[in-house]
N, C-alpha and C positions, 0 to 999 in steps of 0.2 A: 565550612563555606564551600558551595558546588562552584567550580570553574562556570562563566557563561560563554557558550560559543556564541559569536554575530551568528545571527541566523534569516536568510530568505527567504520568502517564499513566493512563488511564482505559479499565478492562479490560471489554470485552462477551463476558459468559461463554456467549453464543448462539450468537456466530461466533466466537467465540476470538482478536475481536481487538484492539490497544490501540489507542487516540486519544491524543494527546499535547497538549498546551497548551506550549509553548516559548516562553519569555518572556525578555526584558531586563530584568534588575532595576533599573537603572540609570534606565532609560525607562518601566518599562512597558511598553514595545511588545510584543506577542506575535504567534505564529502557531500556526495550528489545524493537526495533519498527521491523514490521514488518519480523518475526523469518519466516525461510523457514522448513517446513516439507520436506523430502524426496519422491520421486513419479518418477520411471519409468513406461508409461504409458504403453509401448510395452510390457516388461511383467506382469504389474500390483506390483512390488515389491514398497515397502514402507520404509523409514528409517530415521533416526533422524541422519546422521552423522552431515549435519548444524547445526542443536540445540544443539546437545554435546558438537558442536567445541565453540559456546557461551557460554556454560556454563562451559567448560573448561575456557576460558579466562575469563570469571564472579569470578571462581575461585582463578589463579593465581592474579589477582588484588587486592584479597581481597574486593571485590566489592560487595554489598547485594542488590537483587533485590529488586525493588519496584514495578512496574509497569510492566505488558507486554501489548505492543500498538500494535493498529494496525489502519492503515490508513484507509482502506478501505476493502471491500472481495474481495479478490483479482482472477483472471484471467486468471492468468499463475502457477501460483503454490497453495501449500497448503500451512496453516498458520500452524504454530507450537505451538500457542499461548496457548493451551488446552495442549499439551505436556509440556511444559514450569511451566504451571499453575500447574500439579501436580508435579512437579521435582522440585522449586522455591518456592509455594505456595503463588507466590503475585497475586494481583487482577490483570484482562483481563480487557481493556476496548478498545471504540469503538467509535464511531458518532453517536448522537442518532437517525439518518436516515437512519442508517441500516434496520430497520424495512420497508421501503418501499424496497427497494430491498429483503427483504426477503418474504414480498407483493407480487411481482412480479414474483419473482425465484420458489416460494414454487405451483405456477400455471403452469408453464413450465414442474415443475417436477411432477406435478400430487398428490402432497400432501396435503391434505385439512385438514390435523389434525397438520400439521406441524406447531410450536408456534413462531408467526411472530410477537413477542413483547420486542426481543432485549434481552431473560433472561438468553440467551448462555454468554454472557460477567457479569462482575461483576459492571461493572461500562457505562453508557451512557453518550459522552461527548454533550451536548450541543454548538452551537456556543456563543463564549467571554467565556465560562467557563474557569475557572484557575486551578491547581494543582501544588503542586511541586515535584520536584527532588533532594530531599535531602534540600539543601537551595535554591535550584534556582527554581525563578518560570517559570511556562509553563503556556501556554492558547494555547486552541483552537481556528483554523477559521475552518468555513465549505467552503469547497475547490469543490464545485460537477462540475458538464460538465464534465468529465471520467466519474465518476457514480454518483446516487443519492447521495451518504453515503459519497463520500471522504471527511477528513480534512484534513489540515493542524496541525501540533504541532509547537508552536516555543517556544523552550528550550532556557531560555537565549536569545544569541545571536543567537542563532540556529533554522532553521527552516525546518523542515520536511516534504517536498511537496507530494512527493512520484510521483504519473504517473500524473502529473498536468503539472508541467516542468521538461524537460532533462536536462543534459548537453548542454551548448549554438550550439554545432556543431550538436548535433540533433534536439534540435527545444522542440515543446512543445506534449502532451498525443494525444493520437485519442481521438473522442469522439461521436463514432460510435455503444458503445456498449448499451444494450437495458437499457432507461434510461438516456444515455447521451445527450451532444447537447453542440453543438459548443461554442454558445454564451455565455451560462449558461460557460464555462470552462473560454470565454476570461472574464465576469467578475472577475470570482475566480483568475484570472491569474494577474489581475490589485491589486486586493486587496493583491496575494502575492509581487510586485514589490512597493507598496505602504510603505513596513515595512522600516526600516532607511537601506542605501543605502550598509551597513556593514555587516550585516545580512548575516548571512553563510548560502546557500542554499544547502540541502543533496538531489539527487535524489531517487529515489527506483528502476530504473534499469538503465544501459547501455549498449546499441547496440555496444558499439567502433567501430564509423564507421570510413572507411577505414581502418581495422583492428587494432587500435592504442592501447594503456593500457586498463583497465578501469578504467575510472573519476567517481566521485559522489559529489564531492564538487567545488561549484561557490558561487561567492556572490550576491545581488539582482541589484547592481552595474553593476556587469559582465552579469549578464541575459539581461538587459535593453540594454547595448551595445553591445552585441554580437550574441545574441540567434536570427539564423536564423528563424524563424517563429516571430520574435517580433521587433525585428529592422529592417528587408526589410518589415514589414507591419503593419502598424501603425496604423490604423484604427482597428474598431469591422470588419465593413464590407470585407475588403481585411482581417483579417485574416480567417476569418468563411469563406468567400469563398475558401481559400489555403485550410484550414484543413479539410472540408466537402470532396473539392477534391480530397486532398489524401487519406483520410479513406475510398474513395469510392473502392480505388485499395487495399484495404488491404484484408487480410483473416483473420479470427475472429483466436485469441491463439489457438493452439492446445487444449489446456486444459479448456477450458474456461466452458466446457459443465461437467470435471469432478472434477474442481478445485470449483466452486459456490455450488456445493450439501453437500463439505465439509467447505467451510469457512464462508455459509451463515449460518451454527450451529457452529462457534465459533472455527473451527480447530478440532471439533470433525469426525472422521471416523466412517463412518455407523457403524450400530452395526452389531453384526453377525448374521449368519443366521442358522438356526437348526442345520448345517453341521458343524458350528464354522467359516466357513471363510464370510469374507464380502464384497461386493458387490457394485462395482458403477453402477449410473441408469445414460444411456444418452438418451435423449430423442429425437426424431430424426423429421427433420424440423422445429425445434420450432428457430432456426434464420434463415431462406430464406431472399434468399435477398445477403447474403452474400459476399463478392470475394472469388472463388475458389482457391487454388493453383493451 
């Protein structure tokens, strides 16, 4: 029998993505998965009201952090995990193949001194590595096809896919971005539907299509039955042929060019500049290729 942690979730309907609080009832102890920093791109304003709003309820629970995770560097927003880390003071950690995307990332942006050896985080998870949350234990899978870097966490009972699998009415991650690849994801995707059949599945966003709530919890039972991209195609080949083809119509995040210069260093925001204010670099045709909107 898997330990169940309470688990929260806390949906940012800007980027469509969840934050989680994962806690030990037993202890207390919690951990923070993927915290959303604040970011209006159109005027460049910055803000931490998601991160307060967690650490508000971190608060009222009586709840003491332990961990802040993060699945992967994310695409659509910014991490708040560096915010977090000084307001909390618990350790940051990450997938130790972050380093290749920051490999990667740190060449697009033109940084050659940039340190692509994973020292932004406190902790690197290896894949089978374990940890706990209070009494419950956790282990990492590495989860990649989205990105080089994604895991997986599964707390307990609980398992933390994040852009791997949707919701069953959306289907499963693109896997389109530089780094990614189809195939590489339907493994990851087997190896999550593989855990016992009970297993609470948390996304890390939702589209609510046809304008419905937003969902973030399934089980690996309901993904295997339900989930449009994995039960009308059952094969490696017919899926990687579906999801090739729709990530061909898609258009890369908005933010993807200013969200990666801040979460490939850990959540941290450029520094400033002689003037005191600071500055995102976008780097321009470095994804050709693309879909336009």
């Amino acid at each position: 029998m898997f330990a169940k942690p309470e688990v929260t979730g806390f949906f940012d309907p800007r980027t469509w993505s969840v934050q989680y609080v994962v806690a030990d009832p037993a202890t207390k102890e919690c951990a923070i998965i993927d915290p959303v920093y604040d970011y209006d791109e159109k005027s460049g304003q910055i803000g931490t009201e998601h991160a307060d709003e967690i650490l508000r309820f971190v608060a009222n629970k009586g709840y003491h952090v332990q961990w802040i995770l993060d699945t992967h560097p994310h695409a659509d927003h910014f991490s708040a995990a560096h915010y977090l880390k000084n307001r909390t003071g618990a350790p940051t950690a990450i997938g130790e193949k972050v380093t290749e995307v920051q490999k990667l990332w740190k060449g697009f942006y033109n940084w050659p001194d940039f340190p692509a050896d994973g020292s932004q985080w406190d902790r690197l998870f290896a894949d089978g590595e374990t940890f706990m949350v209070g009494t419950i234990p956790a282990k990492v899978m590495f989860s990649p096809g989205h990105t080089l870097a994604s895991i997986t966490y599964v707390i307990g009972d609980a398992a933390f896919v994040h852009d791997t699998l949707f919701m069953p009415d959306s289907g499963t991650a693109r896997a389109d971005f530089p780094g990614g690849n189809a195939k590489v994801l339907w493994n990851s995707i087997q190896a999550i539907l593989a855990l016992p059949d009970e297993t609470r599945i948390f996304t890390g966003h939702d589209y609510q299509p046809g304008g419905r709530e937003p969902k973030w919890e399934s089980t690996v039972a309901g993904q295997k039955a339900t989930n449009i991209h994995l039960a009308g195609y059952r094969t490696e080949a017919e899926f990687v042929a579906v999801r090739d083809a729709r990530d061909a119509t898609l258009p890369m995040p908005k933010l993807i060019l200013h969200a990666l210069q801040v979460n490939m260093n850990g959540g941290r925001l450029p520094e400033p500049e002689s003037n005191g204010r600071r500055y995102i670099k976008l780097p321009l045709d470095v994804l050709t290729g693309a879909h336009w909107d």
